[in-house]
N, C-alpha and C positions, 0 to 999 in steps of 0.2 A: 706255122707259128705266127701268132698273131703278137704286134709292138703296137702302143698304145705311146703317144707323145703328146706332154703335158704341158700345154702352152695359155700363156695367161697376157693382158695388160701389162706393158713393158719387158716383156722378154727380149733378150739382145738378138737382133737378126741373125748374128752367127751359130748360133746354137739350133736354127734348123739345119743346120748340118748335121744331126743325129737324123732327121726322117731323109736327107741326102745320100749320106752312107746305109742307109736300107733300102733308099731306091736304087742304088745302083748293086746291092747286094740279089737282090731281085732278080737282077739279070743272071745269076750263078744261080741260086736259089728262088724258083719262082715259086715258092710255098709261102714264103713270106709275106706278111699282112701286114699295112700299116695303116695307122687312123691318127686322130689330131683330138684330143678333150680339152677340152675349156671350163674354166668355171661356171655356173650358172649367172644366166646374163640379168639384169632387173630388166620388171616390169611384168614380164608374164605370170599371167596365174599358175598357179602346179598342174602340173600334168600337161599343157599347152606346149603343144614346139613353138622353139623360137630358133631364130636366124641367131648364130655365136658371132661374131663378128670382132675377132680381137686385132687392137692396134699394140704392132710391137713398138719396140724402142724407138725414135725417130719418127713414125709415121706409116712404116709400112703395114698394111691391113691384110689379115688372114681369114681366109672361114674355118671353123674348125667344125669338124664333123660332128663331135658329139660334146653336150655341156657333161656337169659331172653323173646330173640324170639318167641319161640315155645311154652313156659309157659303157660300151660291151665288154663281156671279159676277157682278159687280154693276157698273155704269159709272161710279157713282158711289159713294166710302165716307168716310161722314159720323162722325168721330170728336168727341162730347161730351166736356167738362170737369165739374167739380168734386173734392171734396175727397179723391175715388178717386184722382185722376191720378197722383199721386207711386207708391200700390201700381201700378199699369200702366208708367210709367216703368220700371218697374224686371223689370219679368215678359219674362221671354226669350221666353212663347210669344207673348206681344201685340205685343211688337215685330219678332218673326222675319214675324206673318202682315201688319202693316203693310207693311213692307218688301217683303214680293213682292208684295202688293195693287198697290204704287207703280207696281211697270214697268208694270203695263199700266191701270190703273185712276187717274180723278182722285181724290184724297184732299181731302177739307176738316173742318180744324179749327175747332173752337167756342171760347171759353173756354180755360180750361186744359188742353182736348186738345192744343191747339198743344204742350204741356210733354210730353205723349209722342210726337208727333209731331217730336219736337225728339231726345229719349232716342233714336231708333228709327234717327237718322241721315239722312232722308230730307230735312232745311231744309238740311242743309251746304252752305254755298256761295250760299243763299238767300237773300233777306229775307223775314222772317215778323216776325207780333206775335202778343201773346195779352193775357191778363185784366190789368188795370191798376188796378183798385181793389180796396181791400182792408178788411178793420173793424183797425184798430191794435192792438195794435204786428205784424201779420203784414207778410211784406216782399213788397209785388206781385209775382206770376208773372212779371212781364216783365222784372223786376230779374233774379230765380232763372235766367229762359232766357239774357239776355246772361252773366251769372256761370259759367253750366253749359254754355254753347256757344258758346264764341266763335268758332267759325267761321261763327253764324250772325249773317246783320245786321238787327240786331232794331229795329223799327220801329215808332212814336208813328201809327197809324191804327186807323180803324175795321176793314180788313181789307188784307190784304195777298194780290192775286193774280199768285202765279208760276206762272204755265201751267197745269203738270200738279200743282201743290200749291196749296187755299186756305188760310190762315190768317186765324181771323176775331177780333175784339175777345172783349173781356168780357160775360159774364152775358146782358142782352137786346139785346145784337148780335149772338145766333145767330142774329134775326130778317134782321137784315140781309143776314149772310152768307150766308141760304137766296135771301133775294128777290136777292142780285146772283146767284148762283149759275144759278138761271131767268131773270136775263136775256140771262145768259152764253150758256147750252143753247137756250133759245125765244124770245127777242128778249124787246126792253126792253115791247110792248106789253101778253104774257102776262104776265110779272114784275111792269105798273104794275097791270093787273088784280089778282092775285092780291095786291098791297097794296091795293088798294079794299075786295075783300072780307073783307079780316082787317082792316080799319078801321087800315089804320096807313101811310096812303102820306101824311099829313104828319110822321109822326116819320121816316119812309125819307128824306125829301129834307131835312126840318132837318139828321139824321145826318150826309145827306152832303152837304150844304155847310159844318157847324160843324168836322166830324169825318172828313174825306172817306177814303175808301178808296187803295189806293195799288197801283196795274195795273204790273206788271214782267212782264205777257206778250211773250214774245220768238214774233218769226216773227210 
């Protein structure tokens, strides 16, 4: 099974903790594929490879394997948050290749991915959540999503699963979203595993008893 993680210009560093928890899911599961897409970089002409070279939040610098060009198909496409999302929001080509991603591929947000995941039109009609804390006076993400999409019905969990869309909490509830995610696809025992070995399967079940997740899968 091939994961496809969607990283852009100011992504918060903590949210490669989703291609984290697939690498170490790897280790149980060595079927698991994972790659890095990036927007399409300027300068090149079309068709031309070019070097992706995204800086996240802060400074740190990624190569990502494929821009949105060259992006192979993937079963699953893992959209990151941070302080990038509003420029994505707003980017016609991010949200045209979401959007067909969608029919046929499961999409899961982290963070304030949910916020272009929202821009992109694919929650309409949905319940999703996203990032919920913030340092003052900024106005929570989740405020901005019910404000900017009311067609969507925006929801107080740790993650919200509709089917063929996830939407996950804030900051390090990508952790979480990743381990529901593998219990989803390989049963709950690969998923308890691979929180053994990232040492975090008593923050998983505090989460989801204090904070529990919210399943709207139909069918």
């Amino acid at each position: 099974m091939k994961f496809g993680v969607f990283i852009y210009d100011g992504v918060e560093p903590i949210d490669l903790a989703t291609f984290g928890v697939l690498s170490m899911a790897r280790r149980i599961r060595p079927d698991i594929e994972i790659c890095t897409i990036a927007p399409v970089p300027p300068g090149p002409a079309r068709g031309e490879p070019a070097i992706r070279l995204v800086r996240l939040a802060n400074g740190l610098t990624v190569l990502a394997d494929h821009d949105l060009r060259s992006a192979p198909r993937v079963d699953v496409l893992v959209v990151t948050g941070g302080p990038g999302w509003a420029a994505q929001a707003e980017d016609a080509a991010t949200l045209d290749f979401i959007r067909r991603r969608a029919a046929d591929t499961l999409v899961v947000s982290v963070c304030t991915g949910g916020m272009i995941l929202g821009a992109s039109g694919i929650l309409d009609g949905k319940s999703a959540t996203t990032k919920r804390e913030v340092v003052p006076p900024e106005v929570p993400p989740i405020e901005v999503l019910r404000a900017r999409h009311p067609e969507v019905d925006v929801r107080e969990a740790s993650l919200v699963d509709e089917d063929r869309v996830i939407t996950g909490g804030g900051v390090s509830l990508c952790i979480d979203a990743m381990l529901h995610l593998l219990e989803r696809l390989f049963g709950t025992p690969m998923a308890r595993e691979t929180a053994r070995i990232i040492e975090y399967q008593r923050a998983w079940d505090a989460n989801r008893n204090q904070f529990p997740p919210l399943l709207m899968r139909r069918g």
